[in-house]
Each structure stands twice: as structure tokens, then as C-alpha cells.
PDB file of N, H, CA, C and O in Angstrom:
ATOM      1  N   UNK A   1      16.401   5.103  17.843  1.00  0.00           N
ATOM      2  CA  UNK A   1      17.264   5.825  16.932  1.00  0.00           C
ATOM      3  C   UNK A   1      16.450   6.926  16.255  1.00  0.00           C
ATOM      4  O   UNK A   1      15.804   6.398  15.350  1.00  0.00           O
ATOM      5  N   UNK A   2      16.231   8.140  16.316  1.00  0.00           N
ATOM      6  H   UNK A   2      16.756   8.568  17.051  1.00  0.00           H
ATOM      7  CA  UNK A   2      16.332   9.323  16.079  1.00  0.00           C
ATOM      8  C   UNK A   2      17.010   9.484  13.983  1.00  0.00           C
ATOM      9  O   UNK A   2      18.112   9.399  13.440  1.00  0.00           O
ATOM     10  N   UNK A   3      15.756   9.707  13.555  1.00  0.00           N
ATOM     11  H   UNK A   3      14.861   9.776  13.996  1.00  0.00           H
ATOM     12  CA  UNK A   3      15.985  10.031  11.678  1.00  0.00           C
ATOM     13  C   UNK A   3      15.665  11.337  11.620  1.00  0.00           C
ATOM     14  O   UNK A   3      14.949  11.898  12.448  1.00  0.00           O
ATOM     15  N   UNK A   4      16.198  11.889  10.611  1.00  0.00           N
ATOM     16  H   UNK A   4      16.780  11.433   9.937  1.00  0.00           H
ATOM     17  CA  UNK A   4      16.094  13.157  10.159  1.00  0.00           C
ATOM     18  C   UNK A   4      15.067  13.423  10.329  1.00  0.00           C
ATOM     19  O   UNK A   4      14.242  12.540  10.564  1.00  0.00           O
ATOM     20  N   UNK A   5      14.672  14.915  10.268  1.00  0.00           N
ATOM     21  H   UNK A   5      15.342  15.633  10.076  1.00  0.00           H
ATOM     22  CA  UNK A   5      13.161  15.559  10.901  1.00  0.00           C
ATOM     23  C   UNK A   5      12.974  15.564   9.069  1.00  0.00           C
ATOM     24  O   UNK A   5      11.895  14.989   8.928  1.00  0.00           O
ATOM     25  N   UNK A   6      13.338  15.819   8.075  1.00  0.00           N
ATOM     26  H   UNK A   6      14.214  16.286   8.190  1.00  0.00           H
ATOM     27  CA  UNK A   6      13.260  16.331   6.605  1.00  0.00           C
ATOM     28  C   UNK A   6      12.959  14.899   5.938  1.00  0.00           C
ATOM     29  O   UNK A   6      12.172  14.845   4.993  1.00  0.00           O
ATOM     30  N   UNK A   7      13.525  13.852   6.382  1.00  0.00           N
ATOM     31  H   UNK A   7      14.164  13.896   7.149  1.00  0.00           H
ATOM     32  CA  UNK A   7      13.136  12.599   5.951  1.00  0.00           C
ATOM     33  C   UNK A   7      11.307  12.110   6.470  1.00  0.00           C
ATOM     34  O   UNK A   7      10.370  11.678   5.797  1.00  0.00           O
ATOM     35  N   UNK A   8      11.417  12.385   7.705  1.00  0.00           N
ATOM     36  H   UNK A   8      12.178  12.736   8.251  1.00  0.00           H
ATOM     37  CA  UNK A   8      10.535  12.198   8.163  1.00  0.00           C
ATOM     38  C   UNK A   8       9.043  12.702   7.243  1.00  0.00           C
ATOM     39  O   UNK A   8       8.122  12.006   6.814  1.00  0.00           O
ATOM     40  N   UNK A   9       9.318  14.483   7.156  1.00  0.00           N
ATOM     41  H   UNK A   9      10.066  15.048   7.504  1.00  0.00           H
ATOM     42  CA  UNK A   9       8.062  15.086   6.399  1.00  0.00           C
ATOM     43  C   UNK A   9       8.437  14.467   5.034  1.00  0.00           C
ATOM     44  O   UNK A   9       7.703  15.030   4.221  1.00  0.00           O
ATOM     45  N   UNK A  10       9.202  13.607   4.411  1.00  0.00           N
ATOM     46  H   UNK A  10       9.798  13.150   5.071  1.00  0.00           H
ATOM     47  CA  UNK A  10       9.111  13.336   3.175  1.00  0.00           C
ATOM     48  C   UNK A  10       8.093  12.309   3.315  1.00  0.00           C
ATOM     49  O   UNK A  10       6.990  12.476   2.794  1.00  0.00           O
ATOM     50  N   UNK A  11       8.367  11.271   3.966  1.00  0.00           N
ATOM     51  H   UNK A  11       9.263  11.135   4.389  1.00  0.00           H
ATOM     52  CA  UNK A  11       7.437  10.027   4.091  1.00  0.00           C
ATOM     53  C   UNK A  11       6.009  10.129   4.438  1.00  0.00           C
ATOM     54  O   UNK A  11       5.027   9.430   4.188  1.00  0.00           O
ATOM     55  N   UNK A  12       6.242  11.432   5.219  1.00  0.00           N
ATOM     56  H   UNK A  12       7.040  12.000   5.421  1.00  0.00           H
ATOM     57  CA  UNK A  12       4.401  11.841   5.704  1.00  0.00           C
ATOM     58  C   UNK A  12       3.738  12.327   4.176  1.00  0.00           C
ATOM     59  O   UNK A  12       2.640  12.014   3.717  1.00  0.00           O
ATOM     60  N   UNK A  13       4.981  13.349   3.457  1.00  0.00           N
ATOM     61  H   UNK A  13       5.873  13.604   3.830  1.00  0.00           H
ATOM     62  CA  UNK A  13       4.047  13.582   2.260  1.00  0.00           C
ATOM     63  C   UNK A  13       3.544  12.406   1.265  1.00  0.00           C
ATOM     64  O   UNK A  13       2.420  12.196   0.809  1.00  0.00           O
ATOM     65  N   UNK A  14       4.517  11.853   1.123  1.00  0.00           N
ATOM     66  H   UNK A  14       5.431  12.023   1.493  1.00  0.00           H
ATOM     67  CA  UNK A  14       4.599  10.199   0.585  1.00  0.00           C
ATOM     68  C   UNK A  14       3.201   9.994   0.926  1.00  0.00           C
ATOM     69  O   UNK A  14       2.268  10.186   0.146  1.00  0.00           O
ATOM     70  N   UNK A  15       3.082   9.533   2.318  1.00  0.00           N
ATOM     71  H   UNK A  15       3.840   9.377   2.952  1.00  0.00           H
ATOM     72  CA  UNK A  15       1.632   8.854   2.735  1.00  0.00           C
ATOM     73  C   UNK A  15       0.620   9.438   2.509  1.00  0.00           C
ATOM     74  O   UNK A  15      -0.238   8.864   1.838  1.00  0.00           O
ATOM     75  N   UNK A  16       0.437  10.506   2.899  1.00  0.00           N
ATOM     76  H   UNK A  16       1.134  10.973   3.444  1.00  0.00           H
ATOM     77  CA  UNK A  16      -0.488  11.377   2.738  1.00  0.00           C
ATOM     78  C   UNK A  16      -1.161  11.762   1.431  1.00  0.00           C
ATOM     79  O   UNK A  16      -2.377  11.935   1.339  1.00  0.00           O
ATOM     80  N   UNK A  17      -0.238  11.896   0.352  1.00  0.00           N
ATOM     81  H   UNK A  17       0.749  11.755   0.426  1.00  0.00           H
ATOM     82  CA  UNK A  17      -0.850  12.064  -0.705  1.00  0.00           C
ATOM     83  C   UNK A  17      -0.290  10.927  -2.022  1.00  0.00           C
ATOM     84  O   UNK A  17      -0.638  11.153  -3.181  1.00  0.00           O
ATOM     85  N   UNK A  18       0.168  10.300  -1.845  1.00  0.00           N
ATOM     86  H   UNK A  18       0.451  10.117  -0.904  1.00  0.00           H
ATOM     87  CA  UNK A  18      -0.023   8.972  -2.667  1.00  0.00           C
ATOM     88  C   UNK A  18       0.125   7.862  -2.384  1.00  0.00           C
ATOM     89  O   UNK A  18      -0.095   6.945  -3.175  1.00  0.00           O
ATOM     90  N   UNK A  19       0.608   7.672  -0.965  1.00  0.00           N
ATOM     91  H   UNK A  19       0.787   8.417  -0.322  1.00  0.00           H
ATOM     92  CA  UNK A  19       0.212   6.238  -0.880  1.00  0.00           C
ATOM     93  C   UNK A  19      -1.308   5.944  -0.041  1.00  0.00           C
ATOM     94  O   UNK A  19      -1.666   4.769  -0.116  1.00  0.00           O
ATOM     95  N   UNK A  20      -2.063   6.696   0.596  1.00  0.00           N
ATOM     96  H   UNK A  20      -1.772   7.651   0.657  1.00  0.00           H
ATOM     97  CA  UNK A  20      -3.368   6.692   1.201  1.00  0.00           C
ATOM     98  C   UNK A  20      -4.218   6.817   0.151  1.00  0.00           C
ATOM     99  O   UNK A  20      -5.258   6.216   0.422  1.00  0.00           O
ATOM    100  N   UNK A  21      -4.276   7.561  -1.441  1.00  0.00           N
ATOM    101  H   UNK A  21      -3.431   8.049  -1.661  1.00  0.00           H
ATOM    102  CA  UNK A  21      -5.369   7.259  -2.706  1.00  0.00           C
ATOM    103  C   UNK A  21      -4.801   6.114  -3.134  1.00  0.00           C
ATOM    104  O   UNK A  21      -5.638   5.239  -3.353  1.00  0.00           O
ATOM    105  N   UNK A  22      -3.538   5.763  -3.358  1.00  0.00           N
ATOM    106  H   UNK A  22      -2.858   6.474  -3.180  1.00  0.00           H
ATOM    107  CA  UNK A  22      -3.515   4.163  -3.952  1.00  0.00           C
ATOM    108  C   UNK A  22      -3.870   3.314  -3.232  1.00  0.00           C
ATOM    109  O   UNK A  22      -4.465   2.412  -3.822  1.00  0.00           O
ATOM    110  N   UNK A  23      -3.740   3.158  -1.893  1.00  0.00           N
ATOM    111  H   UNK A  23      -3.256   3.891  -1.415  1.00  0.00           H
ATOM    112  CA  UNK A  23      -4.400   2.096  -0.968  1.00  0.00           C
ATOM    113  C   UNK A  23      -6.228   1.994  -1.180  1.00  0.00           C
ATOM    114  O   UNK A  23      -6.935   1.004  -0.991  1.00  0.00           O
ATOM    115  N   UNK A  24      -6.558   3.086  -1.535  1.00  0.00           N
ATOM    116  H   UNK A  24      -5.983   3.890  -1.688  1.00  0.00           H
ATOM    117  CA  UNK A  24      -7.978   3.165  -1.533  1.00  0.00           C
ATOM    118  C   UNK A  24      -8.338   2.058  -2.735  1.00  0.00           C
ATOM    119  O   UNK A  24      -9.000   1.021  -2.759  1.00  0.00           O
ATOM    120  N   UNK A  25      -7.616   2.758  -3.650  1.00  0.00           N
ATOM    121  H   UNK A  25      -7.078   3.600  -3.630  1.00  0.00           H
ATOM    122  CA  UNK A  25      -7.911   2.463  -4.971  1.00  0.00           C
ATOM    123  C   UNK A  25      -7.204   0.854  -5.018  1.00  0.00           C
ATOM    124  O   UNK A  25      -7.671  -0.183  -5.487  1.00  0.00           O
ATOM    125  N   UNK A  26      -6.567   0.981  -4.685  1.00  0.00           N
ATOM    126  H   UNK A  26      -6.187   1.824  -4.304  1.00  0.00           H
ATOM    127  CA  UNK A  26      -6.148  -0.942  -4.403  1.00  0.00           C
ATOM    128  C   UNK A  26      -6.823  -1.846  -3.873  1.00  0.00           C
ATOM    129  O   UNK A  26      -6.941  -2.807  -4.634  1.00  0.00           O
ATOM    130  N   UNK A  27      -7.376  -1.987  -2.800  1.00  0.00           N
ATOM    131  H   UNK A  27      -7.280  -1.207  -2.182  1.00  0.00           H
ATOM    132  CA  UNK A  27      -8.749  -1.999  -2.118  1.00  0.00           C
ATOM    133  C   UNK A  27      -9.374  -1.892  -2.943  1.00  0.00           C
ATOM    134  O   UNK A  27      -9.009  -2.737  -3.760  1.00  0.00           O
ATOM    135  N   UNK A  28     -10.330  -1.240  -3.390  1.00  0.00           N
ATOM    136  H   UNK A  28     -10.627  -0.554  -2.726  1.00  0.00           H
ATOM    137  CA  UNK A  28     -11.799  -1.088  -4.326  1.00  0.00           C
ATOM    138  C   UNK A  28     -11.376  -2.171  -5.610  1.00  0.00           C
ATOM    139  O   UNK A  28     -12.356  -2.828  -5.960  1.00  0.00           O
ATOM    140  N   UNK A  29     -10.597  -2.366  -6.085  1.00  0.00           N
ATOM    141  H   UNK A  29      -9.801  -1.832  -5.801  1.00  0.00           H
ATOM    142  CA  UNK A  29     -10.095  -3.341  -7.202  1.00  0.00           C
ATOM    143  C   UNK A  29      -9.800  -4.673  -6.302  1.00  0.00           C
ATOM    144  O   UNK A  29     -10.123  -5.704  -6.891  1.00  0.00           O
ATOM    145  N   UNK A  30      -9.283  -4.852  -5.068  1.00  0.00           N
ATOM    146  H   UNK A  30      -9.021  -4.014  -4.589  1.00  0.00           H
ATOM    147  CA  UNK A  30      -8.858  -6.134  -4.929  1.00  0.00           C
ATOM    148  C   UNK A  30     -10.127  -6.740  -4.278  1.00  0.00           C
ATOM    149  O   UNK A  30     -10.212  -7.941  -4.020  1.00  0.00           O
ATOM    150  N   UNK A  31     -11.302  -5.663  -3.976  1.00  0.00           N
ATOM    151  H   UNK A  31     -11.234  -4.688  -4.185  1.00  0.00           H
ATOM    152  CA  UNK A  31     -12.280  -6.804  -3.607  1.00  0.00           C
ATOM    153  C   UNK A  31     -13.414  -6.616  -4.317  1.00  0.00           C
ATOM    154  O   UNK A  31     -14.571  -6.416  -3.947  1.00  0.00           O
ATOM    155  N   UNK A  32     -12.821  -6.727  -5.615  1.00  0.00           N
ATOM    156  H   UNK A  32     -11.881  -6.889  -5.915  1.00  0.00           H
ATOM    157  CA  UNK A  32     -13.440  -7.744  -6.870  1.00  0.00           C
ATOM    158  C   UNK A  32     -12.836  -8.724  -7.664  1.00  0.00           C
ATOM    159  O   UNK A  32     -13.430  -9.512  -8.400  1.00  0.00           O
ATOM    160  N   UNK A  33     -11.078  -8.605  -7.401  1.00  0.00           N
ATOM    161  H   UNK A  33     -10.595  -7.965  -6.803  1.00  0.00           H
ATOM    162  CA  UNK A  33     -10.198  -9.751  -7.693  1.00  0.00           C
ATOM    163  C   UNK A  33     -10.097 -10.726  -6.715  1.00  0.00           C
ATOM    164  O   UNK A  33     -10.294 -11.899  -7.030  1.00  0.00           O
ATOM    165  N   UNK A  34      -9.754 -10.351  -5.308  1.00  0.00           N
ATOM    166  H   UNK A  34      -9.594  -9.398  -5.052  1.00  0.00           H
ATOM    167  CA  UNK A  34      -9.847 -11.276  -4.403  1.00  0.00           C
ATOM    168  C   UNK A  34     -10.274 -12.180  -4.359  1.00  0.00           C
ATOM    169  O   UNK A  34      -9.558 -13.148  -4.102  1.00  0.00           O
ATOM    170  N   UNK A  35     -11.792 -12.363  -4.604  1.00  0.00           N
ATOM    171  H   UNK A  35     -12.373 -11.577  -4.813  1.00  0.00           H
ATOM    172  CA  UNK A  35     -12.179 -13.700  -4.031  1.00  0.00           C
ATOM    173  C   UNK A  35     -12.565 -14.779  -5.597  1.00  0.00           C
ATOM    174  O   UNK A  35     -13.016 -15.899  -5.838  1.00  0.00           O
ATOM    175  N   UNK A  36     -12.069 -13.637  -6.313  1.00  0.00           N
ATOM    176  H   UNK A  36     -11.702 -12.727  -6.117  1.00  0.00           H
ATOM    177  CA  UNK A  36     -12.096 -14.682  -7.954  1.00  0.00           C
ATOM    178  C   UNK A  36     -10.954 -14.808  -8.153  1.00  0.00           C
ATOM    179  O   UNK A  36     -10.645 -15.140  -9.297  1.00  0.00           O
ATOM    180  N   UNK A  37      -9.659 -14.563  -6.962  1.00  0.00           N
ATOM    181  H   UNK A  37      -9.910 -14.293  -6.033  1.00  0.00           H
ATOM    182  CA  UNK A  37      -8.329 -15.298  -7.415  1.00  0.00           C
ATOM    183  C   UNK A  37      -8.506 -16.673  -6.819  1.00  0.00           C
ATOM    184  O   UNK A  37      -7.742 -17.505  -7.308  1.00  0.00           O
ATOM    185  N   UNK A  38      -9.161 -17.032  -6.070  1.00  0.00           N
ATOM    186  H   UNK A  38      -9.782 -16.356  -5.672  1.00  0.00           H
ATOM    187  CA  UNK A  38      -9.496 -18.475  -5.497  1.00  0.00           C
ATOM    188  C   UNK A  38      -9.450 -19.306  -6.437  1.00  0.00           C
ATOM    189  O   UNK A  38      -8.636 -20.227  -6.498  1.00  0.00           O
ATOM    190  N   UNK A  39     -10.572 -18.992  -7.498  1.00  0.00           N
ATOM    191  H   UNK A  39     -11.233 -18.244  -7.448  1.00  0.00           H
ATOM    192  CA  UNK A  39     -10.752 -19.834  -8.595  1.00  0.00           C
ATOM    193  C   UNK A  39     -10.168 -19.779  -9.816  1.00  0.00           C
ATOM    194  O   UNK A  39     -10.200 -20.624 -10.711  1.00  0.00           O
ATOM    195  N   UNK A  40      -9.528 -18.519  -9.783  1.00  0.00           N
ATOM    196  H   UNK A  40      -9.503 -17.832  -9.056  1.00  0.00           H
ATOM    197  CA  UNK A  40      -8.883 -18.404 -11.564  1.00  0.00           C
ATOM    198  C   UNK A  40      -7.358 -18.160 -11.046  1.00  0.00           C
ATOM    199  O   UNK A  40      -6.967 -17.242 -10.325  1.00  0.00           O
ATOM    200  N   UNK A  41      -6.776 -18.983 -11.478  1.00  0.00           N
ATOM    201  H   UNK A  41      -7.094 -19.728 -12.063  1.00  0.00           H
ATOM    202  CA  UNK A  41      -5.152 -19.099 -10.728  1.00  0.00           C
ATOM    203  C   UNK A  41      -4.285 -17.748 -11.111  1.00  0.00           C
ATOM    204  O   UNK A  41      -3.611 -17.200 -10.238  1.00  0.00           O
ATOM    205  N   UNK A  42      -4.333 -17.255 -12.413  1.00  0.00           N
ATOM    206  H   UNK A  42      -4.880 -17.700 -13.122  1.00  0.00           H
ATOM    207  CA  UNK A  42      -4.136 -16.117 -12.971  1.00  0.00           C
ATOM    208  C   UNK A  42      -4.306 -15.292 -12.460  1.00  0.00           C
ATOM    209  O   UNK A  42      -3.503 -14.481 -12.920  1.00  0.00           O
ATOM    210  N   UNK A  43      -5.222 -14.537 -11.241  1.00  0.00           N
ATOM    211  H   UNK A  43      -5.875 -15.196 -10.868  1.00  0.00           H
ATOM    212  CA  UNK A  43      -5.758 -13.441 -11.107  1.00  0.00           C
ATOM    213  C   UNK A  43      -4.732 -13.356  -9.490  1.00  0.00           C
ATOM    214  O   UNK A  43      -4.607 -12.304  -8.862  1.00  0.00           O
ATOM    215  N   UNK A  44      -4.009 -14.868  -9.004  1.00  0.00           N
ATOM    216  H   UNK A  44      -4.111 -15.722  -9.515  1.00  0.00           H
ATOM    217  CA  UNK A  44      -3.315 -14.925  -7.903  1.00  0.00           C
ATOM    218  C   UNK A  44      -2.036 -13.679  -7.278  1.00  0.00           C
ATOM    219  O   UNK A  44      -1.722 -13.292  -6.152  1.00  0.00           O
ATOM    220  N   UNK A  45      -1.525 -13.330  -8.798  1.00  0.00           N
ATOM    221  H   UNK A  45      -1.779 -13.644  -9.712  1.00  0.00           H
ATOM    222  CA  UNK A  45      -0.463 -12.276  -8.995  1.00  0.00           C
ATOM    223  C   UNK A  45      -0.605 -10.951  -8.732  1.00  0.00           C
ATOM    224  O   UNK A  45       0.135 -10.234  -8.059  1.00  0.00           O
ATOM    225  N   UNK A  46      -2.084 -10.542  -9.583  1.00  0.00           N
ATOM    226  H   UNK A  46      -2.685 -11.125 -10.130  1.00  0.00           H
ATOM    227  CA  UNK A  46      -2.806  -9.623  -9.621  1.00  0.00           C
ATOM    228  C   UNK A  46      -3.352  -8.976  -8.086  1.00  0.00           C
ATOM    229  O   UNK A  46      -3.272  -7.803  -7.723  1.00  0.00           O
ATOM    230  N   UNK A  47      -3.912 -10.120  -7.348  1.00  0.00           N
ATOM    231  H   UNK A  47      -3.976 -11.073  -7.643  1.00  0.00           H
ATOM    232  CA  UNK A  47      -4.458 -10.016  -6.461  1.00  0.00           C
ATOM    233  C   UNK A  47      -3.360  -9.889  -4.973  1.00  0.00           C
ATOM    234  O   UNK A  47      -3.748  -9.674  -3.824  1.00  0.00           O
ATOM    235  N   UNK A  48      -1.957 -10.092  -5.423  1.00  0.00           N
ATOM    236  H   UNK A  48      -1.642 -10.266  -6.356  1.00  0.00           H
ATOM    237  CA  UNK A  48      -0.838 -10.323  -4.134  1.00  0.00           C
ATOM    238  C   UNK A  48      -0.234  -9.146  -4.424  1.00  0.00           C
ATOM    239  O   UNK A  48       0.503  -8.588  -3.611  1.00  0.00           O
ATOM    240  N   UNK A  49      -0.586  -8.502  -6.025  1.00  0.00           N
ATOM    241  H   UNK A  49      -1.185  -8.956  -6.685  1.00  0.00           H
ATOM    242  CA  UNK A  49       0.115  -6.653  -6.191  1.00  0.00           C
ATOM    243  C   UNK A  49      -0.970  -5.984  -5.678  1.00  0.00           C
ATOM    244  O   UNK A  49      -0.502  -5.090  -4.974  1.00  0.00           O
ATOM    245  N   UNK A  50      -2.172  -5.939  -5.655  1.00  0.00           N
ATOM    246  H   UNK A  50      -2.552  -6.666  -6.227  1.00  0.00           H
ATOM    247  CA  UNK A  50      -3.060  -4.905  -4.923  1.00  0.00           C
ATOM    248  C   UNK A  50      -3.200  -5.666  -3.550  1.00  0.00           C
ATOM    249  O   UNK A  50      -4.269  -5.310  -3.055  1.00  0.00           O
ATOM    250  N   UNK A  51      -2.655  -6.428  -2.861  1.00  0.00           N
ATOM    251  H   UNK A  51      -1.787  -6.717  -3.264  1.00  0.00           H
ATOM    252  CA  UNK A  51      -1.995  -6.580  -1.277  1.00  0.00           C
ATOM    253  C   UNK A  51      -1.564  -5.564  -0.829  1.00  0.00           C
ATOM    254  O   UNK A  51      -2.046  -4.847   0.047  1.00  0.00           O
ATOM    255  N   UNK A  52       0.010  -5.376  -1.808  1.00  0.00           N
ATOM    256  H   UNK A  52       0.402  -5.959  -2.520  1.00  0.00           H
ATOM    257  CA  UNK A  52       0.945  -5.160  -1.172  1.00  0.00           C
ATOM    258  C   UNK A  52       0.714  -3.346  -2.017  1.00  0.00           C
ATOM    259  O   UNK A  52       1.684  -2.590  -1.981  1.00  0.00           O
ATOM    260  N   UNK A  53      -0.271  -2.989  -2.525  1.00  0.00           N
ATOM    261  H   UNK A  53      -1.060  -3.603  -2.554  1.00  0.00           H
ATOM    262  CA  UNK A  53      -0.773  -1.887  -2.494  1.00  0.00           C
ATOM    263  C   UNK A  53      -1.576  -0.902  -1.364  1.00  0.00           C
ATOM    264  O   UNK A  53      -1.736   0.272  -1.029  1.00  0.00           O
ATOM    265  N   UNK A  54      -1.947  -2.267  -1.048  1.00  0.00           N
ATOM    266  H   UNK A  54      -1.817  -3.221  -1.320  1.00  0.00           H
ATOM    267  CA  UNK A  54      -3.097  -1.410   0.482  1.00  0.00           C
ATOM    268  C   UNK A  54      -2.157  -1.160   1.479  1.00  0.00           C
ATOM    269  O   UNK A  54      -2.337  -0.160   2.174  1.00  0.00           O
ATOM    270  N   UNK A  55      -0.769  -2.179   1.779  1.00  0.00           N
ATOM    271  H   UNK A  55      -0.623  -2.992   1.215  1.00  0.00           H
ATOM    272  CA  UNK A  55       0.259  -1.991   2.686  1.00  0.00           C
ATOM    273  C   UNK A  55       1.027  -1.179   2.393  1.00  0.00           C
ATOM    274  O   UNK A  55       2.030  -1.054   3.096  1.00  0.00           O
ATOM    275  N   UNK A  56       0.896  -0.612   1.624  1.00  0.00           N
ATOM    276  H   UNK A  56       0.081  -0.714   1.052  1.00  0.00           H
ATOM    277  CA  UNK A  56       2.063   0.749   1.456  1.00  0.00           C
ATOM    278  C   UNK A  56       2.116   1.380   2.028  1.00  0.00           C
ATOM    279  O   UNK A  56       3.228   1.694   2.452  1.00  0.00           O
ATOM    280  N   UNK A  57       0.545   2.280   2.632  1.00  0.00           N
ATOM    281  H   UNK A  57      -0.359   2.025   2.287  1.00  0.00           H
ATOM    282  CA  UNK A  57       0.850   3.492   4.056  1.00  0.00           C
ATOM    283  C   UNK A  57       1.182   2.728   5.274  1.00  0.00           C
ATOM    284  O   UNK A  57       1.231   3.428   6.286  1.00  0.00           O
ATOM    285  N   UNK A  58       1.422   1.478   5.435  1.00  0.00           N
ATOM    286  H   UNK A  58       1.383   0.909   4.613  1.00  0.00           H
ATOM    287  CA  UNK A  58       1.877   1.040   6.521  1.00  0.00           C
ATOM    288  C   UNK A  58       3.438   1.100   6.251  1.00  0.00           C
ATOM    289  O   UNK A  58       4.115   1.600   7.149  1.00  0.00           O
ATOM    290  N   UNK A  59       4.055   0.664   5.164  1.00  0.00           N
ATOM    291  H   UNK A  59       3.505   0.257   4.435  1.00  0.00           H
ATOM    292  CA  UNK A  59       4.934   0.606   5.095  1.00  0.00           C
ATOM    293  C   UNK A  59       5.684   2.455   5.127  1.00  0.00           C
ATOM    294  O   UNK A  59       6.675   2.683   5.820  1.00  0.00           O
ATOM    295  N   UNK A  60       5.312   3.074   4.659  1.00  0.00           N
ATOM    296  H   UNK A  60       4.507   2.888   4.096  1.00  0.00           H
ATOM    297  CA  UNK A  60       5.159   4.524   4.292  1.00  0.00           C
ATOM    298  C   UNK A  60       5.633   5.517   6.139  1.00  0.00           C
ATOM    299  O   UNK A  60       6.439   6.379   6.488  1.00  0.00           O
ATOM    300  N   UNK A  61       4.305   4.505   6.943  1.00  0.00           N
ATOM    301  H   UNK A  61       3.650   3.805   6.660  1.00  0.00           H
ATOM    302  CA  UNK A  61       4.595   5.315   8.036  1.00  0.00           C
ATOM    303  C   UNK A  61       5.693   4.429   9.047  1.00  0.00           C
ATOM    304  O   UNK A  61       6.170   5.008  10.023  1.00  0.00           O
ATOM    305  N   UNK A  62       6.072   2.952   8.745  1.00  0.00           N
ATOM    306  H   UNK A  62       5.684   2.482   7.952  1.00  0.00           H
ATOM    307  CA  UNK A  62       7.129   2.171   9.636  1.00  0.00           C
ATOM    308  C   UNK A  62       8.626   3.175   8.906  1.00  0.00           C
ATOM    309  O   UNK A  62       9.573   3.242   9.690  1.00  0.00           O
ATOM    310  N   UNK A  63       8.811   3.824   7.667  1.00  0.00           N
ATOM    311  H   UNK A  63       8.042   3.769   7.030  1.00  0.00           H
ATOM    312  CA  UNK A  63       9.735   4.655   6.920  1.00  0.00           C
ATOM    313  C   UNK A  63      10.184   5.750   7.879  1.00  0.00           C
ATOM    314  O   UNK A  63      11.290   6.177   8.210  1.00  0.00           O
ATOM    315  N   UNK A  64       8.603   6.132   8.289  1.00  0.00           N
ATOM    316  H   UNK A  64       7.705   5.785   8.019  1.00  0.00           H
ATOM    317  CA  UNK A  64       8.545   7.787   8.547  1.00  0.00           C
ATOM    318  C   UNK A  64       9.550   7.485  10.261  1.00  0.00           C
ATOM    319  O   UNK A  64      10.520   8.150  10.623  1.00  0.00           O
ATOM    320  N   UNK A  65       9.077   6.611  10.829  1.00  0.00           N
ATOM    321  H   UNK A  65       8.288   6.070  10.535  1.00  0.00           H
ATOM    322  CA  UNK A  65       9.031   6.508  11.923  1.00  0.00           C
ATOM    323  C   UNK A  65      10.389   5.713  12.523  1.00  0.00           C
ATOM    324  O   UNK A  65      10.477   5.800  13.748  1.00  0.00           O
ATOM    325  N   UNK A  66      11.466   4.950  11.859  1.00  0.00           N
ATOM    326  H   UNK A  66      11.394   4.880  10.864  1.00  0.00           H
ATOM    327  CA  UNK A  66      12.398   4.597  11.960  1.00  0.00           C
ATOM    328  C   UNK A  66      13.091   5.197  11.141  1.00  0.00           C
ATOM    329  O   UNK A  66      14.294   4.952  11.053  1.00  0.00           O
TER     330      UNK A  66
END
């Protein structure tokens, strides 16, 4: 199935310029929460929102692309 060509460059800009620095920056924070959410149950939440931070340009380009 064939999506708009205008949708498409929206999601590339999307990726390109804010969801590829937040993934960075989600990353660099989650692996110093990561492996101290093991032990501090609190940090479990914290650590499953900068997840689903690093997956955003994935999600960003499955957008672009369907």
C-alpha cells in the first residue's frame, strides 16, 4: 500500500531531526539506569521510558514506510 509522498517527508523529518538526538540521548541515560533498575525497583519505569525512547526512529521509519 502506497502513503502519501508529503507524509512520508514528514516522518523522515520527524526522524531525522528529533527522534535520532532523542534516541541518542535516551541511550546515554539508560545505560546508567539500566542496569541499576535491576536492583532499585523504582528506576524500572524510568528505565522502560528511555526503551521506548531509543525505539522511536524505528518506530518513526515503520510510519514513514507504511
Amino acid at each position: 500500500m502506497a502513503c502519501n509522498p508529503c507524509t512520508c517527508i514528514l516522518w523522515f523529518l520527524v526522524f531525522l531531526f528529533i527522534a535520532w538526538p532523542v534516541s541518542f540521548f535516551c541511550y546515554f541515560i539508560f545505560s546508567f539506569v539500566g542496569p541499576l533498575a535491576g536492583c532499585i525497583k523504582c528506576l524500572e519505569p524510568v528505565a522502560d521510558t528511555l526503551i521506548e525512547g531509543v525505539k522511536w526512529p524505528q518506530t518513526c521509519v515503520k510510519n514513514m514506510c507504511h
